[in-house]
C-alpha positions, 0 to 999 in steps of 0.5 A: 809526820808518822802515822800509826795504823791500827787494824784488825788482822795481820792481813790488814797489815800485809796489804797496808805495808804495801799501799801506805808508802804508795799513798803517803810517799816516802817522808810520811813514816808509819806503823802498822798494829795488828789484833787479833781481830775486829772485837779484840781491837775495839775492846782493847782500842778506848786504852790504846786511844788513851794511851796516845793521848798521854803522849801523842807527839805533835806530827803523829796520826791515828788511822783505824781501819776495820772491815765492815763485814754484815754490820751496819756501817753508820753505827760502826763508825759511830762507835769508832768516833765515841771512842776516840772522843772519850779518849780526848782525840779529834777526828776528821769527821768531828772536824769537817777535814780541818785538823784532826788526830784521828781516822776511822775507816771502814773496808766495804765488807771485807779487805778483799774488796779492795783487791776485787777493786784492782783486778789488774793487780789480782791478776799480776798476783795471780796470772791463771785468773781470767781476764774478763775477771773484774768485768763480771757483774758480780764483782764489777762493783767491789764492794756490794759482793754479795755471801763475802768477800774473802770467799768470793776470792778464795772460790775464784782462785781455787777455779784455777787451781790456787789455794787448794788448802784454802785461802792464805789471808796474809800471803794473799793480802801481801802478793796483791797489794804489791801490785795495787795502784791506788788511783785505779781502785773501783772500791769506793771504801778503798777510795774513801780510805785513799782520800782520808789519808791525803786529807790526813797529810795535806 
């Protein structure tokens, strides 16, 4: 089996080269596309989507991922399902987990819950962060951080002396992800994601 990821940014594809060998195992291969974010992917993805139509071999996938950011999550989804529809795709939502081409997923509301949801792996990352960092209320559940959740991280970091130029997305995305483990993330979108993958294999 292959799967190709489509996402919205290349921090996206940074943190997905190091958890879908994790999550898949090493038969399943992948590629992972990045744009130039959310808009410019679901303005380009009905061609994209019709484009794998045309040829889409029989043991290849599609996973979409996109951050939610403020929109509301239903209608997004919703949007993302009409699309692949109308390119002639199944996906697991239309098919209640039977076979499907298609896997639309969102990050509650940004990429870097799922780091917040992996606090060991912040740490491991990035050794000065205080231990007691993923036991805060404010983060103990990643994905209701509330004023974002990219800011929230860069903030943290720089109170202790990282990112003093700001927050480098990608080498951030490519430094936590390494240490992630899956099956410990407190994300609930990140575990939805995890769950929609193995469905998508299994």
């Amino acid at each position: 089996m292959h799967i190709e990821f489509l996402v919205e940014e290349p921090s996206a594809e940074a943190a997905l080269n190091n958890l879908a060998p994790v999550i898949l195992g090493p038969e399943i291969t992948f590629q992972v596309h990045p744009y130039n974010g959310k808009q410019d992917l679901l303005a380009k993805l009905p061609r994209r989507l019709a484009g794998y139509r045309a040829w889409l071999p029989e043991g290849w996938r599609i996973v979409i991922l996109l951050d939610a950011d403020e929109e509301d999550c239903r209608q997004l989804k919703a949007g993302m399902e009409a699309i692949a529809h109308a390119a002639g795709l199944t996906t697991r939502s239309a098919t209640g987990g039977a076979q499907f081409q298609v896997l639309n997923r969102l990050a509650v509301q940004e990429l870097e819950a799922w780091f917040f949801g992996d606090a060991d792996a912040l740490r491991a990352a990035y050794p000065r962060l205080s231990p007691s960092l993923g036991e805060r209320s404010r983060y103990r559940t990643p994905d209701a951080i509330v004023g974002g959740t990219w800011e929230a991280l860069e903030r943290e970091l720089q109170r202790v002396g990282y990112a003093p130029g700001g927050l480098a997305k990608v080498a951030t995305a490519r430094a936590v992800s390494a240490h992630m483990r899956p099956e410990r993330n407190r994300s609930h979108s990140f575990q939805v994601f995890r769950s929609g993958l193995l469905d998508l294999i299994g």
